[in-house]
Structures are given as structure tokens and as C-alpha cells.
N, C-alpha and C positions, 0 to 999 in steps of 0.2 A: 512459585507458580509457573508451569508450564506457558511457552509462548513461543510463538516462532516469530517474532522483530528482529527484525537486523540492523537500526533504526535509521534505512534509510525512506520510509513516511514518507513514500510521494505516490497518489494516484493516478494511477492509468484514465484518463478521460473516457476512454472506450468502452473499455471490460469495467471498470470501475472497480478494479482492484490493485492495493498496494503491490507497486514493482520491487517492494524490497521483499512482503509475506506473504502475498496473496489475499488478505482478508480485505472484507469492504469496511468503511467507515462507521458502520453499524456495528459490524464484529469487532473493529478495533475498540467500539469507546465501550461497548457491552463486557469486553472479553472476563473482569474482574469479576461478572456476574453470571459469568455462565459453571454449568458444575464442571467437574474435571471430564464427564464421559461428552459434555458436548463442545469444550473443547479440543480434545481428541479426535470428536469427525467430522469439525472444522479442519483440525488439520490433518487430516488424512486425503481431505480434498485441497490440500492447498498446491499440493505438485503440477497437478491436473492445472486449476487454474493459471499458473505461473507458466504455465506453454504458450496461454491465450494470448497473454501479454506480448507483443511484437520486439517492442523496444523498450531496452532499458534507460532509465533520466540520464541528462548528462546534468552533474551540479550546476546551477548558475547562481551566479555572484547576486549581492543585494542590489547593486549598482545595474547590473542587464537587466536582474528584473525589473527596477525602480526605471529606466528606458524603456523598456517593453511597455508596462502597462501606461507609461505616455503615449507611446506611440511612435517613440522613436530609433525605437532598432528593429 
């Protein structure tokens, strides 16, 4: 099956679309069910969107996040 992941799966808070594919969270968990023509102009748009996008993730470790969401970094 057709897909355009690259599996870097992290969400843009903003545009709310994956900075690795451009798809939203809808599209990602849908994609198995969609046919092959509306996959296609899913990603036909997915260029487009991946401009919107500002900035790319930088990885963070389990430990800055498990910090962060204390509150402590």
C-alpha cells in the first residue's frame, strides 16, 4: 500500500499536521481505509502542506520529556 510516512509521527501543534508526512491524525489512523484514488489526493496535497509547517522536531529523549511534563525543564 501506498503511504508517504517516514516514520517520523510527530504533530505540528499549529497546522496540525505530521512534520515527518503532512497528513493529520485523522488521515494517519483512516489511511488503511481509504481507496487508492483518495489516497493519492491526499498526497498530492501533502507538498503544499509541509511548507505550512515552520519547523521541523528536534527528537527529545524520554528523560527531557518525562522533565518537561513535571515542569522541570
Amino acid at each position: 500500500m501506498e503511504s508517504p510516512c517516514i516514520l517520523v509521527c510527530s504533530i505540528d501543534m499549529v497546522t496540525g499536521y505530521c512534520f515527518g508526512c503532512g497528513r493529520t491524525r485523522d488521515e494517519i489512523g483512516a489511511w488503511t481505509l481509504y481507496t487508492p484514488e483518495e489516497r493519492r489526493a491526499i498526497m498530492a496535497a501533502l507538498p503544499a502542506r509541509l511548507e505550512t509547517v515552520e519547523r521541523k522536531p528536534r527528537r527529545e529523549t524520554r528523560r527531557s520529556r518525562m522533565a518537561r511534563e513535571r515542569g522541570e525543564a
